[in-house]
C-alpha positions as CSV (number, residue, x, y, z in Angstrom):
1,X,11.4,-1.1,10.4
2,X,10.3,-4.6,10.9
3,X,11.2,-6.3,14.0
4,X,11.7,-10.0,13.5
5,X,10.3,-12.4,16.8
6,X,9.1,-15.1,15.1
7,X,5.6,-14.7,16.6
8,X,4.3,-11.4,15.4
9,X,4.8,-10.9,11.6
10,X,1.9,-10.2,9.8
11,X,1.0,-9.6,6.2
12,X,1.3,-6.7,5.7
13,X,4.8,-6.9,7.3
14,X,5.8,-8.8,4.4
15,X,4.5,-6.4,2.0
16,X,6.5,-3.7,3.1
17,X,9.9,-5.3,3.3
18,X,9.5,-6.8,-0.1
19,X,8.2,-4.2,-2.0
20,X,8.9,-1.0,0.4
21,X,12.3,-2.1,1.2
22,X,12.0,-1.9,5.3
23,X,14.6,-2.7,7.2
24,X,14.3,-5.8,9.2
25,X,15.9,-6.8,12.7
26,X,15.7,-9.3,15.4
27,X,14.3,-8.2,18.6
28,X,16.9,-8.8,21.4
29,X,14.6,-11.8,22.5
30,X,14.6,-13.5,19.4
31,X,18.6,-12.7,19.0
32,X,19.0,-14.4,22.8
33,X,16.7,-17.4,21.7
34,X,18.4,-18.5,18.4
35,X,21.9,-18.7,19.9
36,X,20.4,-20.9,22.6
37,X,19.2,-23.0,20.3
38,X,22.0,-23.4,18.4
39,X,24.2,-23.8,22.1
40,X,21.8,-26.9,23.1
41,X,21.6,-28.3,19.0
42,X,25.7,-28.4,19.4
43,X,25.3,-29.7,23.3
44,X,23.0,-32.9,21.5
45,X,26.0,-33.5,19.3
46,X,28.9,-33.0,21.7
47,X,26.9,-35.7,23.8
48,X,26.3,-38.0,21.0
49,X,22.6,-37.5,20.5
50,X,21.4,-38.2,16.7
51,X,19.7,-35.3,14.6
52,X,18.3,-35.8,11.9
53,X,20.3,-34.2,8.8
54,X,23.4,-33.3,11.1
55,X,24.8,-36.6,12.1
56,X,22.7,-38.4,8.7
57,X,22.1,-38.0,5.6
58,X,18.5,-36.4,4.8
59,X,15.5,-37.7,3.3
60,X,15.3,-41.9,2.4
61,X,19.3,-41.3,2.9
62,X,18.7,-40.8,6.9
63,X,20.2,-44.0,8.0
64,X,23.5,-43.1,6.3
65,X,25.8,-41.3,8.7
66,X,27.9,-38.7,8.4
67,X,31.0,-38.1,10.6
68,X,31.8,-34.2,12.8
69,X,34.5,-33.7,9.8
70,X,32.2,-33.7,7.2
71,X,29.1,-31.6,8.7
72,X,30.5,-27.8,6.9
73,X,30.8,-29.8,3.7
74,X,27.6,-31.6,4.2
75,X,25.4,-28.3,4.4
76,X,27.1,-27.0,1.7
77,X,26.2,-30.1,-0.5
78,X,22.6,-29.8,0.8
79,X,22.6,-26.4,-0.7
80,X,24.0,-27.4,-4.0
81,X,21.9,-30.5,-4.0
82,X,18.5,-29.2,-3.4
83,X,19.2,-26.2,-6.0
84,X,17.3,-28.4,-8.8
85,X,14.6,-25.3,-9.6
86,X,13.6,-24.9,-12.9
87,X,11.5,-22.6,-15.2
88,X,11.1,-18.5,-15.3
89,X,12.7,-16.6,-12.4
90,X,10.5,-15.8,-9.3
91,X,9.8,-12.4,-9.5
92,X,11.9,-10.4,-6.6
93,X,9.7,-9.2,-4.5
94,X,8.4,-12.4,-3.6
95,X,12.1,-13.8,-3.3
96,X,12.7,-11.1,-0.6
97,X,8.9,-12.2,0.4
98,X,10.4,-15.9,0.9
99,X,14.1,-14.4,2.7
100,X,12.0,-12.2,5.6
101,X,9.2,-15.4,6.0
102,X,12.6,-17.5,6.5
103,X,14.2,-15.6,8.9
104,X,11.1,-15.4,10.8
105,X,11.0,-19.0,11.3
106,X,14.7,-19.2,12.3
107,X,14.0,-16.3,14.5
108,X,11.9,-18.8,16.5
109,X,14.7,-20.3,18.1
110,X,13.6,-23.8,17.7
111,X,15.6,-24.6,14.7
112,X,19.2,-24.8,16.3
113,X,20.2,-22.3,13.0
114,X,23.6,-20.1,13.9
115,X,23.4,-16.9,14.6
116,X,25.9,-16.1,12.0
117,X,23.9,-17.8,9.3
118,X,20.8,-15.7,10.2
119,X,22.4,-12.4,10.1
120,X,24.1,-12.7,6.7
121,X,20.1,-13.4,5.5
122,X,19.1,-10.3,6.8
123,X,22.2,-8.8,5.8
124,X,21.2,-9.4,2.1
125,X,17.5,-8.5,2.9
126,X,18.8,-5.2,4.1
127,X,21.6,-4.6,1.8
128,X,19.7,-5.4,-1.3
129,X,21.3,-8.5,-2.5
130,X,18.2,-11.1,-3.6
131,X,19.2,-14.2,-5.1
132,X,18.5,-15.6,-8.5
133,X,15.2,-18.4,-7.6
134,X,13.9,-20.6,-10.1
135,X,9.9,-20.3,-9.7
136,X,8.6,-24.1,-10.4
137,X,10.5,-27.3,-8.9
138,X,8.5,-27.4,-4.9
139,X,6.3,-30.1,-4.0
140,X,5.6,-28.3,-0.7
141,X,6.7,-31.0,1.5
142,X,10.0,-31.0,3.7
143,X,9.9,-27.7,3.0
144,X,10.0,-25.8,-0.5
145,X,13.2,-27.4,-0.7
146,X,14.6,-26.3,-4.7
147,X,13.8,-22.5,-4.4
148,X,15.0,-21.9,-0.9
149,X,18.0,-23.6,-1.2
150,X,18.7,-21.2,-4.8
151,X,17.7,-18.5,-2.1
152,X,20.8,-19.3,0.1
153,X,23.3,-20.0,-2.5
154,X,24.9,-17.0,-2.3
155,X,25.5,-17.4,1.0
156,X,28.0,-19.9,0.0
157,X,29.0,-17.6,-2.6
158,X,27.5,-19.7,-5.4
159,X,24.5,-19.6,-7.2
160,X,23.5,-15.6,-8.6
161,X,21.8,-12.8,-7.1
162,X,21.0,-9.3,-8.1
163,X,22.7,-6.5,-6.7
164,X,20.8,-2.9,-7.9
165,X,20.0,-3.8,-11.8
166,X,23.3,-6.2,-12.5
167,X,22.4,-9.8,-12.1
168,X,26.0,-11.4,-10.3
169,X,27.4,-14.7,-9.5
170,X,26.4,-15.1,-5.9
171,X,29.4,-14.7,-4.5
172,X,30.1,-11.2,-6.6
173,X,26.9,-9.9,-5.4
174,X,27.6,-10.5,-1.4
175,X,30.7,-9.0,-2.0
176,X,29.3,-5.7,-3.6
177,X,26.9,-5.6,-0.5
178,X,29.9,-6.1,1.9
179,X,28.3,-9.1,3.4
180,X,30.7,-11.5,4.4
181,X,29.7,-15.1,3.6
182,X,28.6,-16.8,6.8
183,X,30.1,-20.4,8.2
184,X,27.4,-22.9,7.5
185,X,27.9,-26.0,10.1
186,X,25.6,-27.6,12.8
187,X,22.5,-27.6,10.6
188,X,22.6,-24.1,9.1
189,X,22.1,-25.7,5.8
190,X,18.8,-27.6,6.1
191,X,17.8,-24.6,8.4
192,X,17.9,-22.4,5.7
193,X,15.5,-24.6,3.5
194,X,13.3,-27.0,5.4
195,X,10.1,-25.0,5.1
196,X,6.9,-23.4,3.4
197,X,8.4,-20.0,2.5
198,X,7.8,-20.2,-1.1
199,X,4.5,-21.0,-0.8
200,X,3.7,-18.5,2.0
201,X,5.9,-15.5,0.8
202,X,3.7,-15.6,-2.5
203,X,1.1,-16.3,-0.8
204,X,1.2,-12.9,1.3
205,X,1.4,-10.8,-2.0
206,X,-1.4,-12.7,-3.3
207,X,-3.5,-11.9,-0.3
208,X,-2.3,-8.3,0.1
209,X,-2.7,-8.0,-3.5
210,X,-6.8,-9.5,-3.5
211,X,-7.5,-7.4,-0.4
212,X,-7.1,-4.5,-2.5
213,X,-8.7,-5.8,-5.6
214,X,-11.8,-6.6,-3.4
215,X,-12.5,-3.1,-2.3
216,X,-11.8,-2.6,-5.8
217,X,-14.1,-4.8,-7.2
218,X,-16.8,-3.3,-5.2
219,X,-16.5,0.6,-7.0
220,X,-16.2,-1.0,-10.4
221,X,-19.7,-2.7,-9.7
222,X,-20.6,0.7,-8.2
223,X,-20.2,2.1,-11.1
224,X,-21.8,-0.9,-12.8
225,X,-25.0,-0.3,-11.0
226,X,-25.1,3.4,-11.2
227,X,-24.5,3.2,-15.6
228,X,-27.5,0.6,-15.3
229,X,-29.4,2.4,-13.6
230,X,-30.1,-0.8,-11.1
231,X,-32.5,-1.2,-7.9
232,X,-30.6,-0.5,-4.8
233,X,-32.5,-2.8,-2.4
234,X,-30.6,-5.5,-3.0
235,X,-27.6,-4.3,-0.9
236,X,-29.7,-2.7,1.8
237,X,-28.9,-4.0,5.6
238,X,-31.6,-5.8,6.0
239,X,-31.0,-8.2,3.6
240,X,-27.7,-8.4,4.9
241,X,-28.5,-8.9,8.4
242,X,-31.0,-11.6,7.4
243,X,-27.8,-13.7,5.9
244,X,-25.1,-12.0,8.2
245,X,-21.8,-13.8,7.0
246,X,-19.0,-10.8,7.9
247,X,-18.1,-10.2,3.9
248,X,-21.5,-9.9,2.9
249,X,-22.4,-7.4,4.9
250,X,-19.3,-5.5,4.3
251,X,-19.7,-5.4,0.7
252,X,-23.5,-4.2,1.3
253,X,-22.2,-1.7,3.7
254,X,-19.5,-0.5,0.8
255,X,-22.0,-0.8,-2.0
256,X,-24.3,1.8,0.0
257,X,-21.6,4.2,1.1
258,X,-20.1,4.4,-2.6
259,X,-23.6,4.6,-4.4
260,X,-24.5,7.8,-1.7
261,X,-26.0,10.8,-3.8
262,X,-26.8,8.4,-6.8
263,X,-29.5,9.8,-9.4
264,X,-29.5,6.4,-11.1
265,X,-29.0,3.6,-8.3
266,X,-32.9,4.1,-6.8
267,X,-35.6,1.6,-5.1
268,X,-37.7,-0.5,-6.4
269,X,-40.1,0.9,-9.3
270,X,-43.5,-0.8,-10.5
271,X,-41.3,-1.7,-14.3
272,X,-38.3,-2.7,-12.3
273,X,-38.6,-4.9,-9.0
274,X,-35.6,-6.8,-9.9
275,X,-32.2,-7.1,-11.5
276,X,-30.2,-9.9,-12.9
277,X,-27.9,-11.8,-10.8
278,X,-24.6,-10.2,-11.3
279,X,-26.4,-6.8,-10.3
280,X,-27.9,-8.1,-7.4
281,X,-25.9,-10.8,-6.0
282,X,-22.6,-8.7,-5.7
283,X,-22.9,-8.7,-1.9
284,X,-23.3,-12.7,-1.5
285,X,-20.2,-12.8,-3.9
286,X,-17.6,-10.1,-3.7
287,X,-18.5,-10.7,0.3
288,X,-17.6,-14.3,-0.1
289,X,-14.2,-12.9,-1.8
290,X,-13.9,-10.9,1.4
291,X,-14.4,-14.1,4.0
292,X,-11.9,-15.8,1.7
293,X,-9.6,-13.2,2.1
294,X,-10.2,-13.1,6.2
295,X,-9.7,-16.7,6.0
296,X,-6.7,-16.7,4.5
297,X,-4.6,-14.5,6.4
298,X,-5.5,-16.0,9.4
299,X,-3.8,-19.0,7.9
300,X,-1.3,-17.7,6.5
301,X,-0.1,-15.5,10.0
302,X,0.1,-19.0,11.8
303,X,1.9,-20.2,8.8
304,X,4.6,-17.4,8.8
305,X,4.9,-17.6,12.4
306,X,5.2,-21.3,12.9
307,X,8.1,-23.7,13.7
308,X,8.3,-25.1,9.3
309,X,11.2,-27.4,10.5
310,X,12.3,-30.6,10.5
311,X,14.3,-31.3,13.6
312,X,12.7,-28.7,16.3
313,X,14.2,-28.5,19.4
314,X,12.7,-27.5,22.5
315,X,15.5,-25.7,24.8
316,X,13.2,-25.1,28.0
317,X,12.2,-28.9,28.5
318,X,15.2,-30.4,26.3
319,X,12.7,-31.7,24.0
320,X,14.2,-32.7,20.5
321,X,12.2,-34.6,17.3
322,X,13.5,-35.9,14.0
323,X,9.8,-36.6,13.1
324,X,8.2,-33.3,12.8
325,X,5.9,-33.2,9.7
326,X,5.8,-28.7,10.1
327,X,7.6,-28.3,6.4
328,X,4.6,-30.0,5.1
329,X,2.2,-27.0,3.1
330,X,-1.0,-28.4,3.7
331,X,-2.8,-25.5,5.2
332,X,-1.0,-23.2,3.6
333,X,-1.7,-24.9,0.2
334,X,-5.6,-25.7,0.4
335,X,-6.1,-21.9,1.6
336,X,-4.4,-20.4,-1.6
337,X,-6.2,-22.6,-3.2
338,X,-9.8,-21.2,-1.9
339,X,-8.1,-17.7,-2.2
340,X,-7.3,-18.4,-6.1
341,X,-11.3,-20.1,-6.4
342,X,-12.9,-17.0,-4.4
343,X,-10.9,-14.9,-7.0
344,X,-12.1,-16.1,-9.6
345,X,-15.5,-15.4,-8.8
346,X,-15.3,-12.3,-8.1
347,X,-13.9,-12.0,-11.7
348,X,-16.3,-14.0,-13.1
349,X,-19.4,-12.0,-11.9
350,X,-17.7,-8.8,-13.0
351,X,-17.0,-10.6,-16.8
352,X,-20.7,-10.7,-16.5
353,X,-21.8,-6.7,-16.1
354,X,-19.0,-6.0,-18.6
355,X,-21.5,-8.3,-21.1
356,X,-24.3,-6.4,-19.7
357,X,-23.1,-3.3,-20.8
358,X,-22.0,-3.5,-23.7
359,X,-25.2,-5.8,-24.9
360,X,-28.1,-3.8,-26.3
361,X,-30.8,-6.4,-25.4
362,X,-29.8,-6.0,-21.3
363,X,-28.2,-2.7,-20.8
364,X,-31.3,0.0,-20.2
365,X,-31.6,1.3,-23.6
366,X,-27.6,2.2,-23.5
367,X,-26.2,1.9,-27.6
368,X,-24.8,-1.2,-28.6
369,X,-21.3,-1.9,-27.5
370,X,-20.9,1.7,-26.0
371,X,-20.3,3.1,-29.6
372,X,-21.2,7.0,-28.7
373,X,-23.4,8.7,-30.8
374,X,-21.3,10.5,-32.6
375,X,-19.9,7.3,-33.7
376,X,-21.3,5.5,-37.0
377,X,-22.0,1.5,-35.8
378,X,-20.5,-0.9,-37.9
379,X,-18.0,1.6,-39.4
380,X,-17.3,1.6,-35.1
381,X,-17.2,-1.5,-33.2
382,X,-17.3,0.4,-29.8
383,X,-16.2,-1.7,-26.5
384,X,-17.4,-5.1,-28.1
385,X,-13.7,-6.7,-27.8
386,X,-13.2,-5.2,-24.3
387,X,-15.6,-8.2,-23.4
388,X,-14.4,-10.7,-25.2
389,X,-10.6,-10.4,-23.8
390,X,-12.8,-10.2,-20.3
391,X,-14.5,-13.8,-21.7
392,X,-10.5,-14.8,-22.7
393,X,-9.2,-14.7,-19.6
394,X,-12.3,-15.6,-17.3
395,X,-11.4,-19.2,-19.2
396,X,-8.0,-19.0,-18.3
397,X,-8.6,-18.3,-14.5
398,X,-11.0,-21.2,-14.5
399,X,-8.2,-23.3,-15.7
400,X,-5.6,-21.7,-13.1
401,X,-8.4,-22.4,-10.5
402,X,-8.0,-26.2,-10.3
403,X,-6.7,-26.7,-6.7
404,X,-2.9,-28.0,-6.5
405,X,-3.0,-29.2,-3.0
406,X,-4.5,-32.8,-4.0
407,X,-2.0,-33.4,-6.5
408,X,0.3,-35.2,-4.7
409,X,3.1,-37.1,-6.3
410,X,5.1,-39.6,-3.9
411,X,8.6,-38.2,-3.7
412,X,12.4,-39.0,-2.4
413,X,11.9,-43.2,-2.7
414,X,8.4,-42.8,-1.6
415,X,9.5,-41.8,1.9
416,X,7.8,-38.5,1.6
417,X,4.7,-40.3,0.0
418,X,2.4,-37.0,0.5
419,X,3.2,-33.8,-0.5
420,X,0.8,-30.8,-1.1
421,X,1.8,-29.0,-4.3
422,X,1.5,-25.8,-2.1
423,X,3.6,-23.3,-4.0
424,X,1.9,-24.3,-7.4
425,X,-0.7,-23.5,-5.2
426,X,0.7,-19.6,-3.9
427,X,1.7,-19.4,-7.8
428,X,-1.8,-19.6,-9.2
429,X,-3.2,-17.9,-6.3
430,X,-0.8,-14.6,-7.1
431,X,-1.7,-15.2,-11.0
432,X,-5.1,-14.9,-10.2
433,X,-5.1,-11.8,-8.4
434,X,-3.4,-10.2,-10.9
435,X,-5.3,-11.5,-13.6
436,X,-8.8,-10.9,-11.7
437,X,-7.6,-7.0,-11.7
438,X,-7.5,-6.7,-15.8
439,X,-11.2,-8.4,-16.1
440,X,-11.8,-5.7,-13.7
441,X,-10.1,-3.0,-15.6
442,X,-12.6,-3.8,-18.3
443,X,-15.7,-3.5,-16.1
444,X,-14.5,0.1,-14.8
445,X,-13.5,0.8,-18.8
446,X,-16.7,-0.2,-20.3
447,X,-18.7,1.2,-16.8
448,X,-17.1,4.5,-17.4
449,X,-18.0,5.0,-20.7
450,X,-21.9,3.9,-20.1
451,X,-21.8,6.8,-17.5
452,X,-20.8,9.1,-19.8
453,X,-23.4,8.2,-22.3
454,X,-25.8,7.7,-19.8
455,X,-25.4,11.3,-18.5
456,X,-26.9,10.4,-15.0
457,X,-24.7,11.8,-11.8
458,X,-23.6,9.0,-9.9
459,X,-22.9,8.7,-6.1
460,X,-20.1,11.2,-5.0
461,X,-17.1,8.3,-4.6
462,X,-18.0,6.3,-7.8
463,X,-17.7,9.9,-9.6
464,X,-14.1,10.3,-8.2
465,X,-13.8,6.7,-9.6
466,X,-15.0,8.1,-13.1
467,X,-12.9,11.5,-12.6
468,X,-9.8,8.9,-12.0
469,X,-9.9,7.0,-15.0
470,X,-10.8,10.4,-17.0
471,X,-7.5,11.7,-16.1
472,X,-5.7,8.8,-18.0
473,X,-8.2,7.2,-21.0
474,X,-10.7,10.1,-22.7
475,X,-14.2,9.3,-23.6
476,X,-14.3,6.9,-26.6
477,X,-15.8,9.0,-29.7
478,X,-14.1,6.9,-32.5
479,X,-12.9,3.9,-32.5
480,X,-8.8,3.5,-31.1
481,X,-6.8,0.9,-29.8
482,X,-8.4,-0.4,-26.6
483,X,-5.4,-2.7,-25.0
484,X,-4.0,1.0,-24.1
485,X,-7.2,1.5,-22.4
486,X,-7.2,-1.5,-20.4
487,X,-3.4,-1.2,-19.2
488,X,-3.9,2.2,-18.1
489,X,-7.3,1.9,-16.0
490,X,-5.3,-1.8,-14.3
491,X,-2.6,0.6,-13.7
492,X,-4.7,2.8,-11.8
493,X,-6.0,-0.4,-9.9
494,X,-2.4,-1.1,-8.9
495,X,-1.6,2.3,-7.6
496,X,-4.7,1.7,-5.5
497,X,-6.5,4.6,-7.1
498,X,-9.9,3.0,-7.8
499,X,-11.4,1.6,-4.8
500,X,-13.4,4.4,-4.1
């Protein structure tokens, strides 16, 4: 169970409601806090005060009012108004990602949402109901406004959701669920979508997804250094402790503990004092991956614990604004960003062992492109396209790797004249991660293979490594279809079976 406070949800919180299915409540603190909010937001109006969105229109149509009869139909426009997304669906575990971060927020109590409104959110989170989201059509500024507003369709039983496998109009799917559709009014509407929770509910997968690919990472260039048979000073503490960022010496701390026992991983020898750069280096890069990681959920638990609203209202002081920038995805943007660059280091210096190994002129008298001896070269190709789908997609990262958050594009008659691009941002942030772990499926495929040919026993953890991807892909002794290869050591990767 996940107990919503809007102060203490973390990452891995988010993980485990939207792909372990945990339940999620409100404390009774938060509970007591979002109806007093949404007593003193109806108080403001009773008394005449303006909010922004409530009693006017929203956007560069602020200065248009709009009367007390027309505020249920007003949030229910904003909701059919804002649903503009467009392109593939998001996939659903980061729409039930984007629901929990949301109902954090609202869990605040500074956003003057109903109680009623937030309930029948966690109602579908909990029943199972997860809307239908567009994944493109966010410029990450007054909030991801086109996806969360598909996100709370249903709620006014439009839009569609899934329900188990069947794919439902929205108000079909509620129904299944039993979840009566909630009375939007006050500002339940804008409530529901003023904020970063595209950009961060991606972004948490991303991040929980590149934690584990970075311990990962680390046993695939174990394993690396082991089939090389490379000089293990370069991941002694020393040299961390001489350039102690955090990551690096993690990673050198990893490298040692996984390369324990090795027969081929040794010190320095008078024919071999030093090894290229993606042999050595791994602890200044894969522990650069490891900061960025760091980084980035720190960011991105102030993010999912933060007022991302436009009005706020403070209930202790009776403290109100109408010009709070917190939808903006700024932070949250440029930090996915890093995450997606740091990424794609870490597979691009494992691209480069998977070259390594499979090239005669560099890979300590192993055979050409792995073929095994009882293979004929040239009749056998071995590995040597394994490396060259590695090179395919190392390009593609690059490209994915452009940061979104200075792209801005004035929107909404140039009122909101900077926005961040943040979920394009989350987007190629969770694309990289998931891309990075097939260039590292090839460096464990084409590792695991050199081991075998090398015949050397390797450190006690990067065997169970080998052992692991044994039990599902067999020695190569002809030639065979290698994509089946691949997807079977990534799935491995994804069932968390590889980092050592």
């Amino acid at each position: 169970m996940v107990a919503l406070s809007g102060a203490e949800l973390t990452v891995s919180d988010v993980a485990r409601v939207a792909r372990g299915g945990a339940e999620v409540v409100l404390t009774p603190q938060a509970r007591a806090a979002v109806a007093e909010s949404a007593g003193y937001l109806q108080d403001l109006v009773d008394r005449g005060h303006p909010v922004y969105g409530l009693t006017t229109g929203v956007g560069a149509l602020d200065g248009r009012p709009v009367a007390p009869a027309d505020n249920r139909e007003q949030q229910r426009n904003l909701l059919r108004s804002h649903a503009a997304g467009a392109g593939p669906a998001m996939p659903r575990d980061a729409v039930r990602a984007m629901m929990l971060v949301r109902a954090n927020v609202l869990a605040g109590g500074m956003t003057g949402v109903q109680p009623e409104a937030l309930d029948a959110l966690l109602a579908m989170l909990n029943r199972g109901v997860v809307p239908w989201v567009p994944a493109r059509g966010s410029v990450g500024a007054c909030g991801d406004l086109a996806p969360l507003a598909h996100m709370a369709l249903p709620l006014i039983g439009e839009g569609k959701a899934w329900y188990g496998d069947d794919l439902l109009p929205g108000g079909e799917a509620l129904r299944r669920a039993g979840i009566a559709p909630p009375d939007l009014k006050g500002r339940d509407g804008l409530a529901l979508i003023n904020g970063t929770e595209q950009t961060t509910g991606i972004g948490c997968l991303a991040l929980y997804d590149a934690r584990r690919l970075i311990e990962t990472a680390e046993a695939a260039a174990a394993m690396s250094l082991e089939a090389l048979g490379a000089v293990g000073d370069s991941f002694d503490e020393r040299v961390a402790l001489a350039k102690p960022h955090p990551g690096q010496i993690a990673t050198s701390a990893r490298l040692r503990a996984l390369t324990e026992g090795s027969e081929s991983v040794v010190p320095p020898r008078p024919d071999r004092l030093r090894d290229g750069l993606s042999l050595r280096c791994i602890p200044q890069v894969l522990g650069a991956a490891r900061d960025a990681a760091e980084m980035a959920e720190r960011v991105l638990t102030v993010e999912i614990n933060a007022a991302n609203d436009n009005p706020l209202f403070g209930v202790s002081d009776g403290w109100v604004t109408s010009n709070s920038g917190n939808f903006h995805g700024q932070r949250a943007g440029e930090i996915l960003d890093f995450l997606a660059m740091s990424m794609t280091s870490l597979a691009v210096i494992s691209e480069r062992r998977s070259a390594r190994l499979v090239d005669v002129n560099h890979n300590g008298g192993l055979p050409a492109f792995l073929i095994h001896p009882e293979a004929a070269p040239g009749l056998n190709s071995g590995m040597m396209i394994a490396q060259y789908t590695a090179a395919s997609l190392i390009a593609e990262l690059r490209t994915r790797s452009a940061p979104a958050s200075i792209q801005s594009v004035p929107t909404c008659a140039n009122t909101e004249d900077h926005v961040p691009m943040a979920p394009i941002a989350a987007r190629h942030a969770a694309w990289v991660v998931d891309t990075a772990e097939t260039v590292v499926a090839i460096e464990f495929l084409l590792a695991a293979q050199a081991l075998d040919l090398r015949g050397l026993r390797p450190g006690r953890r990067v065997d169970a490594c080998h052992a692991a991807i044994r039990e599902v892909v067999p020695v190569m002794l002809q030639d065979r279809v290698v994509s089946d290869d691949i997807a079977a050591v990534a799935g491995l990767i994804r069932e968390d079976r590889l980092a050592g």
